[in-house]
C-alpha positions as a printed NumPy array, in Angstrom:
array([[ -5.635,  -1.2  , -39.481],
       [ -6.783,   0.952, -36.345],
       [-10.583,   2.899, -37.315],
       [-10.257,   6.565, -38.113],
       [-13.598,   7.858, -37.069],
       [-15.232,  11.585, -37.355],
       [-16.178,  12.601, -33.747],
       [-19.915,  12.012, -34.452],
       [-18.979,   7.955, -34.716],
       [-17.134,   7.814, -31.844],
       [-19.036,   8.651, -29.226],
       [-19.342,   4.375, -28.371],
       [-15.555,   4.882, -26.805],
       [-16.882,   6.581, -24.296],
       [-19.153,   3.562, -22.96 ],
       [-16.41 ,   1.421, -22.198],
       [-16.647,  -2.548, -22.415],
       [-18.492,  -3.609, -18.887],
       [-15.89 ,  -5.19 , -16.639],
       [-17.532,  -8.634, -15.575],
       [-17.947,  -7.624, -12.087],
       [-20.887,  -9.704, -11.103],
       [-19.597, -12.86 , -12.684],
       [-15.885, -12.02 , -10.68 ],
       [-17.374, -11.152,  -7.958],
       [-19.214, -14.991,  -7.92 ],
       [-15.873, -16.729,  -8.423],
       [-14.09 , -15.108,  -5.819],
       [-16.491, -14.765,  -2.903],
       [-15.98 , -18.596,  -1.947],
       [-12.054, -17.929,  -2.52 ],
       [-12.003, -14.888,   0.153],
       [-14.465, -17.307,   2.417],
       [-12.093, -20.236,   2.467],
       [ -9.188, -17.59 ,   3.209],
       [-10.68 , -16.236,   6.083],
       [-11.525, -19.223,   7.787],
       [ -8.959, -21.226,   6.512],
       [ -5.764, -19.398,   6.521],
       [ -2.907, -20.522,   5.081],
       [ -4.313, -23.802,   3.941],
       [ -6.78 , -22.082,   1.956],
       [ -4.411, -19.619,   0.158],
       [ -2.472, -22.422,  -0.218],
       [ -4.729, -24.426,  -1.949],
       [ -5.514, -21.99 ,  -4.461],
       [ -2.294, -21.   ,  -5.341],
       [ -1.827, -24.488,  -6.151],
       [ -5.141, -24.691,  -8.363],
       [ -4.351, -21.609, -10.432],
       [  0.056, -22.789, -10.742],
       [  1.125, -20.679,  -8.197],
       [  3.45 , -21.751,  -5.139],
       [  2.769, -24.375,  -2.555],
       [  4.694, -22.352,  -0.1  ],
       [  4.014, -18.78 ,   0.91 ],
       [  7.324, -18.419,   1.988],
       [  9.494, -15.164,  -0.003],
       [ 12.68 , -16.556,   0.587],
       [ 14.013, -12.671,   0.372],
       [ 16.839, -13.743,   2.382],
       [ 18.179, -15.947,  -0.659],
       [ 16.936, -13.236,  -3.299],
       [ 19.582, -13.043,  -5.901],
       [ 21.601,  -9.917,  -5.799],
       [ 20.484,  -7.092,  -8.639],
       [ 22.293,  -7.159, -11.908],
       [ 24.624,  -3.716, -12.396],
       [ 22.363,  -2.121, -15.016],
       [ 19.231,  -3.092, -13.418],
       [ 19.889,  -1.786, -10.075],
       [ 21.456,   1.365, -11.529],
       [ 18.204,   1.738, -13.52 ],
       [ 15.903,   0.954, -10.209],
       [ 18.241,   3.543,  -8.113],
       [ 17.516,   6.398, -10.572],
       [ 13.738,   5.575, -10.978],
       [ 12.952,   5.257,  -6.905],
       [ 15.17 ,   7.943,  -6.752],
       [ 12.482,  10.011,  -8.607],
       [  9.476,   8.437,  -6.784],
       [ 10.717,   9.015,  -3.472],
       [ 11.659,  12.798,  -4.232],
       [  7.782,  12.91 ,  -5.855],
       [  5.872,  10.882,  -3.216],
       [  7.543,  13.411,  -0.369],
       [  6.046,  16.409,  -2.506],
       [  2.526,  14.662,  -2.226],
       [  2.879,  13.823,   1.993],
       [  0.572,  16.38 ,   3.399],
       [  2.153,  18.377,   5.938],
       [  0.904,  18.829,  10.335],
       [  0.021,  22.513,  10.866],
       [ -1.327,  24.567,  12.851],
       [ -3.599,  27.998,  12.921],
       [ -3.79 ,  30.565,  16.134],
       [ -7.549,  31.916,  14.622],
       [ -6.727,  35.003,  16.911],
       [-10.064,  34.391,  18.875],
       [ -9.388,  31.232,  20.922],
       [ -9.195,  28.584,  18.499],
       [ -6.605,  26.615,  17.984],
       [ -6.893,  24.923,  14.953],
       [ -4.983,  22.239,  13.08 ],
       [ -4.144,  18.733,  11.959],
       [ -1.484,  15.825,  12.478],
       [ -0.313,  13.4  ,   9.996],
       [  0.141,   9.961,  11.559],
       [  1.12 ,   6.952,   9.21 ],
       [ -0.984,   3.492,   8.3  ],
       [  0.326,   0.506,  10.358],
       [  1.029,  -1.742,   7.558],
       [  0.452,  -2.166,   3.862],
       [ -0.136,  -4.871,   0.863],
       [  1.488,  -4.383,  -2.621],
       [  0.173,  -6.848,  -4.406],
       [  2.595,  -7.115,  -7.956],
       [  1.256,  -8.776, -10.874],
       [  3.59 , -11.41 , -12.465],
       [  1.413, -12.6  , -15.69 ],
       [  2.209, -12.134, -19.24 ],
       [  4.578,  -9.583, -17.997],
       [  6.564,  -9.203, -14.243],
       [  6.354,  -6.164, -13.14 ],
       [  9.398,  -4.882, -10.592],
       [  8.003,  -0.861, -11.574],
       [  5.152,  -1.719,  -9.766],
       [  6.999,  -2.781,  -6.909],
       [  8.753,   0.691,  -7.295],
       [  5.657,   2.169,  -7.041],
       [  3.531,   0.554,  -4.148],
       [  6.247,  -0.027,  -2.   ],
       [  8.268,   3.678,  -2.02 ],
       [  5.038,   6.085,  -1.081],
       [  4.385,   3.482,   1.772],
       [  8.101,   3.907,   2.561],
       [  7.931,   7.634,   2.725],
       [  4.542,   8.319,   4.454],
       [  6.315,   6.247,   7.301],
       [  4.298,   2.733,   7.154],
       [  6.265,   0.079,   9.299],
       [  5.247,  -3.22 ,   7.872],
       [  4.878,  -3.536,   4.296],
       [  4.183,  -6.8  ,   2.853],
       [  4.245,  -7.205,  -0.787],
       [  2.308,  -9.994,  -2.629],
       [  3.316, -11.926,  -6.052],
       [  2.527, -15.533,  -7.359],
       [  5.595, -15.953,  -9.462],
       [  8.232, -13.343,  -8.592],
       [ 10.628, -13.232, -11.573],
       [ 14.586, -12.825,  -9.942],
       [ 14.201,  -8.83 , -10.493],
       [ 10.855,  -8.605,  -8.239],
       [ 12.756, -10.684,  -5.384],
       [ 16.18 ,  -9.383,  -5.753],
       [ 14.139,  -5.759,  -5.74 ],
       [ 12.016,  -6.398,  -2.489],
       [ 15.121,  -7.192,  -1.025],
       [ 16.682,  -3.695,  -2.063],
       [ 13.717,  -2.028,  -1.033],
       [ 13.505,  -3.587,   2.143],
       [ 10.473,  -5.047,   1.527],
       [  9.348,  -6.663,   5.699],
       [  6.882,  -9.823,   4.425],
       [  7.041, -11.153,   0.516],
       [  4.558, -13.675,  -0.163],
       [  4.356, -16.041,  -2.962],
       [  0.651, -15.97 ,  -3.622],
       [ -1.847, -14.392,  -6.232],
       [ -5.132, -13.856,  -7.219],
       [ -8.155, -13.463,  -4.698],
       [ -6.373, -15.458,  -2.431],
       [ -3.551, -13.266,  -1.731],
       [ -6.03 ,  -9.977,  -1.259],
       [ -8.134, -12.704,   1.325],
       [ -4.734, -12.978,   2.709],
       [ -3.772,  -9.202,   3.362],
       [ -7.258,  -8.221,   4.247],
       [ -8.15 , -10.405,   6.597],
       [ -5.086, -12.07 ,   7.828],
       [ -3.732, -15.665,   8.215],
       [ -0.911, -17.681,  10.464],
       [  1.716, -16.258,   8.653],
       [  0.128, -12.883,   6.562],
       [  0.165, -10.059,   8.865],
       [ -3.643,  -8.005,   8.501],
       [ -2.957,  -4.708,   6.598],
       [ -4.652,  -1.197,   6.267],
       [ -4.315,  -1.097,   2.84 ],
       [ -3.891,  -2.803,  -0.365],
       [ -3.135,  -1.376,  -3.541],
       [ -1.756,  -2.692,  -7.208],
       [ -3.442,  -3.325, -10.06 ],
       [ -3.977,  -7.153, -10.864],
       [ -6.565,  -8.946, -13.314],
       [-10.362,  -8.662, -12.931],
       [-10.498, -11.34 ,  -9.871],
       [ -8.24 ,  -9.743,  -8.644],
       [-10.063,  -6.092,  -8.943],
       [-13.176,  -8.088,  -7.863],
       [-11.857,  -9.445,  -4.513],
       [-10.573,  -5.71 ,  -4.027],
       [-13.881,  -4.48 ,  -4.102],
       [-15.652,  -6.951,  -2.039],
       [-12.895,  -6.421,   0.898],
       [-13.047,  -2.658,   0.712],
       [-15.198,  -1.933,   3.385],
       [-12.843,  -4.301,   5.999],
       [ -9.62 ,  -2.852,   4.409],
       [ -8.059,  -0.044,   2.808],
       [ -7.746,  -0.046,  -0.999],
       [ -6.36 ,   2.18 ,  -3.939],
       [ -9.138,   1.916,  -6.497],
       [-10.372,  -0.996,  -8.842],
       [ -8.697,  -0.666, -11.681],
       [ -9.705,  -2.269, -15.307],
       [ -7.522,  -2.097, -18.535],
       [ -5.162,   0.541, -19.038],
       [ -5.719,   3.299, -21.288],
       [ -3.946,   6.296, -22.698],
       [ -5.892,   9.262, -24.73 ],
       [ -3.624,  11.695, -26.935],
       [ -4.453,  14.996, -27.741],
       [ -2.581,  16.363, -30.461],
       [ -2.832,  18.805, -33.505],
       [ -0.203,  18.012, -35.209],
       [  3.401,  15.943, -34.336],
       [  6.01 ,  13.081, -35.218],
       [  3.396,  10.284, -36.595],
       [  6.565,   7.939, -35.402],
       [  6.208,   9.372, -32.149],
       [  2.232,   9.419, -31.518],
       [  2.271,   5.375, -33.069],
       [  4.847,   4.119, -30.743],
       [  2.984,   5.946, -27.43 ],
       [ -0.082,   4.232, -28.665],
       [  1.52 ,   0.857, -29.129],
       [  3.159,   1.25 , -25.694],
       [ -0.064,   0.782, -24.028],
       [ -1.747,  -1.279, -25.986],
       [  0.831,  -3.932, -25.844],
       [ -0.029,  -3.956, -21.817],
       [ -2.868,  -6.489, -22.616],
       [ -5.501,  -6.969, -25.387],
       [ -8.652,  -5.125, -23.935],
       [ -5.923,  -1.864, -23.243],
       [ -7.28 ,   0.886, -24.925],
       [ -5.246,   3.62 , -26.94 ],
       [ -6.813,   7.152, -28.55 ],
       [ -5.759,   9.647, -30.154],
       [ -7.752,  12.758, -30.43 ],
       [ -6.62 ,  15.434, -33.735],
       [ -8.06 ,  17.845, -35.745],
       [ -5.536,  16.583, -38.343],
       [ -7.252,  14.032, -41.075],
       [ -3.869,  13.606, -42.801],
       [ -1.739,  13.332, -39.204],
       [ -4.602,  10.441, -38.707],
       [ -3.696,   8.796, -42.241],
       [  0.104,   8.893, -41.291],
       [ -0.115,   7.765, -37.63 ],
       [ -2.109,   4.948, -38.868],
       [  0.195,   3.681, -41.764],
       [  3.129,   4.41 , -38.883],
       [  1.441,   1.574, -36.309],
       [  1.319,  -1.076, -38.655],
       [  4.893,  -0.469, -39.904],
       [  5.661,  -0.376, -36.109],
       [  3.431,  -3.585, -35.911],
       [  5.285,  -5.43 , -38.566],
       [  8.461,  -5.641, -35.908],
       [  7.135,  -5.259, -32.231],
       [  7.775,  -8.386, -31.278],
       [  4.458,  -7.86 , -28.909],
       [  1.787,  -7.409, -31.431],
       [  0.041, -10.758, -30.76 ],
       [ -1.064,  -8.628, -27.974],
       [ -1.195,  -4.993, -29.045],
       [ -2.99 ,  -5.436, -33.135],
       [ -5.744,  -6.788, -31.368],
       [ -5.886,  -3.968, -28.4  ],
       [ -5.857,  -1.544, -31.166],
       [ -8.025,  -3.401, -33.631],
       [-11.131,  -3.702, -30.767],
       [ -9.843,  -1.098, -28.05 ],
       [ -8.578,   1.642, -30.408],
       [ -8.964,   4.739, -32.557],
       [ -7.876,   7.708, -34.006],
       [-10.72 ,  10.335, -33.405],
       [-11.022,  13.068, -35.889],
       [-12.318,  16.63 , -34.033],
       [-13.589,  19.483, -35.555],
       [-11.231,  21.502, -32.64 ],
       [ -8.935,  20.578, -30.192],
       [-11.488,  22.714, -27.418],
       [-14.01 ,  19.267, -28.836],
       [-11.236,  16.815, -27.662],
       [-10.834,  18.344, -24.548],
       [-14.267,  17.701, -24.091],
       [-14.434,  14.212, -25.222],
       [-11.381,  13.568, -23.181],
       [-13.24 ,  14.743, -19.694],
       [-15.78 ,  12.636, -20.666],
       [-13.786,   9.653, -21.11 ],
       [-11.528,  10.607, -17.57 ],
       [ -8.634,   8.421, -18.91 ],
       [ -6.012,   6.847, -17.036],
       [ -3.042,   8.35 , -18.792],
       [ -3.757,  11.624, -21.19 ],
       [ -1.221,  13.043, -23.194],
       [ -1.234,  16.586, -24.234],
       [  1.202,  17.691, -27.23 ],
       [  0.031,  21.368, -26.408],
       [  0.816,  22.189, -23.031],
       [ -1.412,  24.929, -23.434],
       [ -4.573,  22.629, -22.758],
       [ -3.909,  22.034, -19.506],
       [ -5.589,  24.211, -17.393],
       [ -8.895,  22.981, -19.277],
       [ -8.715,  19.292, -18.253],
       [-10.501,  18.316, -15.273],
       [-10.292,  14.424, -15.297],
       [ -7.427,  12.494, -16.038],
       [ -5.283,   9.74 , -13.936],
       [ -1.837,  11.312, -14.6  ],
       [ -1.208,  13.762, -17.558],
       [  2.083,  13.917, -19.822],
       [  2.575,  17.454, -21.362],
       [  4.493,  18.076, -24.628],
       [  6.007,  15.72 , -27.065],
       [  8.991,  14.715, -25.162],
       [  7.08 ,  13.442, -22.331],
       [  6.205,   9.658, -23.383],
       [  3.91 ,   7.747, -21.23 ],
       [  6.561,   5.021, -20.665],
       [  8.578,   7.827, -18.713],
       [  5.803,   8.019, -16.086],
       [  5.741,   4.19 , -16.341],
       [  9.454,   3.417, -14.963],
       [ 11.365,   6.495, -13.878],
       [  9.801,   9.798, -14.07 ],
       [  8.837,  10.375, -10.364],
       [  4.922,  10.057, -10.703],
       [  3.044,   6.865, -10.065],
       [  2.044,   4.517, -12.212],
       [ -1.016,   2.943, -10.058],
       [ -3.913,   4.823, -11.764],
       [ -7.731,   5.336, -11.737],
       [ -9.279,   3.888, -14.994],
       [-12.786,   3.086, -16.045],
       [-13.414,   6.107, -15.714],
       [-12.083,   6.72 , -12.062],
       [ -9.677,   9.293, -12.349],
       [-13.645,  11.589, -12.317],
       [-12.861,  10.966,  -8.489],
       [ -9.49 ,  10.64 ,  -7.709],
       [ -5.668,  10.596,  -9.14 ],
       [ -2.763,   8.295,  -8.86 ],
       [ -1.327,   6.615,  -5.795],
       [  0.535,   8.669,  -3.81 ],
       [  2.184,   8.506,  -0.263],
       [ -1.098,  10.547,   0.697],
       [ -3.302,   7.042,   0.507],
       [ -0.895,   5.835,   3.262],
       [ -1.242,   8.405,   5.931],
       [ -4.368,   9.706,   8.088],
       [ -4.375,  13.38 ,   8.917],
       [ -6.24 ,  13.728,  11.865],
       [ -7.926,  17.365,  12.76 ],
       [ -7.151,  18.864,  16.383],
       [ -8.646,  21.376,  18.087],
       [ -8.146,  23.466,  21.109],
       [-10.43 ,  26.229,  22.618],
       [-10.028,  29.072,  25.25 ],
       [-12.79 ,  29.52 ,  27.568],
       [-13.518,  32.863,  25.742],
       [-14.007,  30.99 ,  22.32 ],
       [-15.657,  28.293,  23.542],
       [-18.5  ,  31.315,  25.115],
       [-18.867,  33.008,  21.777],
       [-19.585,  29.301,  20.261],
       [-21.893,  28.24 ,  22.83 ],
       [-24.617,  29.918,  21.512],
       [-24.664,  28.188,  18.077],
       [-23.599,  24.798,  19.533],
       [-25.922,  24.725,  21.771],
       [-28.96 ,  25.805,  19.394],
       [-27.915,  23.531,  16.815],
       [-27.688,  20.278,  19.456],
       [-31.201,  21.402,  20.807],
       [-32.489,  21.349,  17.292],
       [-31.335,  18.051,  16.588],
       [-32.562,  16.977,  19.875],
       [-29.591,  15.662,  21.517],
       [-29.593,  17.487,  24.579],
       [-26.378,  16.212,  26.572],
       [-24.538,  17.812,  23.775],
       [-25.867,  21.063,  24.67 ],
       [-25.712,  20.753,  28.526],
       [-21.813,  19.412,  27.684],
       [-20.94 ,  22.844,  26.91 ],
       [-23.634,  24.578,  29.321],
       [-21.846,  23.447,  32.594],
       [-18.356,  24.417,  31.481],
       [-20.108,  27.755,  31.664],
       [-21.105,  27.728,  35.12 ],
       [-19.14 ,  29.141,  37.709],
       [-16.212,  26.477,  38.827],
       [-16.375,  25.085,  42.369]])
């Protein structure tokens, strides 16, 4: 049965498990080596050492054609995430400062993108949904999408999205592959979607040649909540914590008998989910329900912890949470929503990330690039302080740049 622990005893949770970085990071640096001066041949070879393809090759033109419900379901869902992702585009504008200065900024979109889409214990086509549509909207021409064994929904859906390059390859190999290039990947800007912890390792070492999202770890979801349907709060725990068995699942109450009766409630929920082999032990090392002395003490513990999805039962909480990846408010807003068809992402900080940043959005696929423009009457009331600050930093041409657009013209 999941631990009930007073607040006092469960301060642990909020050192999470270390991710085996340095060990990852080992295994894959020869992997993103071989890529990059092997190519194809190396990706290749190590899609065929871990079962993956021995051809690269998509085949999108011979995708199957989507099933009725399932592209009715996909059509509502990137439906949603289209209408949300144009919300998040930042906008070009432009300020008259009403003493010569012109200010403002353009928005100009990446060249080309990577959605790399696990296919592991489960195939993911959401995420799909969710790399590929921001991308779409922020204006990226080439976007290449990455899988080592694309179950008929993934193809059929690249094919609907109008996905440009689908590669069957995984792993290290496949970020090599988008980050650096081969004979038949094209080089991208930037890479995102979440994969296992070589994955998240090979990320990290390619960051500073590439764009990424984040590195992401297991998934998590925190629940704040007073009181509520026990059915309810069980069933949003079990939904993440069947993900994978280090996902972790709170919940965070000032209730000691709503903890009693969500726990009984998960392992009568246990008895049928026909995923428990992977969510009882999620829950059993990953889990907890938290007992608070006030729900102002789980706001607090919940900052702390900056978890990937947080769940508020009280709407009224919000404007005291500072750190979260993506927050669902009220009782009727189930994680799962968010996961398939709500309009947010689902591509989220964890680990602790979401201190520093939120979800993916189309934002991570644009540049907005400042531009200025000055009169000659404000670039004389700035001279002063540009050229006393250049002086004092000693670079002198910067100074005299401005200096002889003050002299009298020949």
């Amino acid at each position: 049965m999941i631990k009930i622990l007073n607040h006092q005893d469960a301060l642990p949770l909020l050192s999470r498990k270390a991710q085996r970085f340095e060990q990852a990071e080992r295994v894959v640096a020869p992997i993103l080596a071989a890529v990059r001066a092997r190519g194809d041949a190396a990706v290749i070879e190590y899609n065929l050492k871990f079962g993956g393809a021995a051809s690269l090759a998509g085949c999108l033109d011979s995708a199957p054609p989507l099933a009725p419900d399932f592209q009715e379901a996909v059509s509502a869902a990137a439906a949603n995430i289209r209408e949300y992702a144009k919300l998040q585009l930042p906008q070009e504008h432009y300020l008259d400062c009403g003493d010569g200065r012109r200010l403002g900024q353009i928005v100009r979109p990446l060249d080309s993108m990577g959605a790399y889409t696990p296919a592991g214990r489960y195939p993911l086509p959401s995420t799909l949904l969710m790399n590929v549509i921001p991308a779409q909207v922020a204006g990226v021409k080439t976007i290449c999408a990455a899988c080592p064994n694309p179950s008929p929904e993934i193809l059929g859906l690249a094919k609907w999205l109008g996905v440009t390059h689908f590669f069957r390859m995984g792993g290290a190999q496949a970020i090599a592959a988008l980050a650096y290039g081969t004979e038949s990947v094209p080089r991208v800007d930037r890479i995102v979607g979440p994969g296992n912890i070589y994955v998240a390792a090979a990320k990290k070492l390619i960051a500073g040649e590439t764009g990424i999202d984040f590195i992401a770890g297991p998934t998590e979801i925190v629940i704040l909540a007073a009181e509520g349907n026990p059915k309810w709060l069980a069933a949003d725990m079990l939904a993440q914590a069947e993900h994978d068995v280090d996902a972790s699942a709170i919940l965070l109450t000032t209730s000691r008998e709503l903890a009693r009766r969500v726990a009984e409630e998960l392992e009568r929920q246990l008895a049928v989910l026909p995923t428990a082999a992977v969510a009882r032990p999620a829950l059993d090392h990953n889990g907890a329900i938290v007992i608070v002395d006030s729900m102002a003490q789980a706001v607090e513990f919940s900052n702390t912890l900056a978890p990937e999805h947080l769940a508020l039962h009280d709407p009224s909480l919000l404007p005291s949470i500072s750190n979260a990846g993506s927050v669902f408010l009220g009782p009727m807003s189930p994680e799962a929503a968010g996961d398939y068809a709500s309009g947010p992402n689902h591509v989220l900080p964890t680990s602790g990330a979401a201190r520093l940043r939120g979800g993916l959005s189309s934002a991570d696929f644009v540049k907005v690039i400042s531009v200025q423009e000055l009169s000659p009457q404000a670039l004389a009331k700035l001279a002063p302080a540009i050229t006393t600050l250049a002086r004092a930093e000693g670079l002198e041409a910067h100074a005299r740049s401005v200096e002889v657009r003050r002299e009298a013209r020949p």
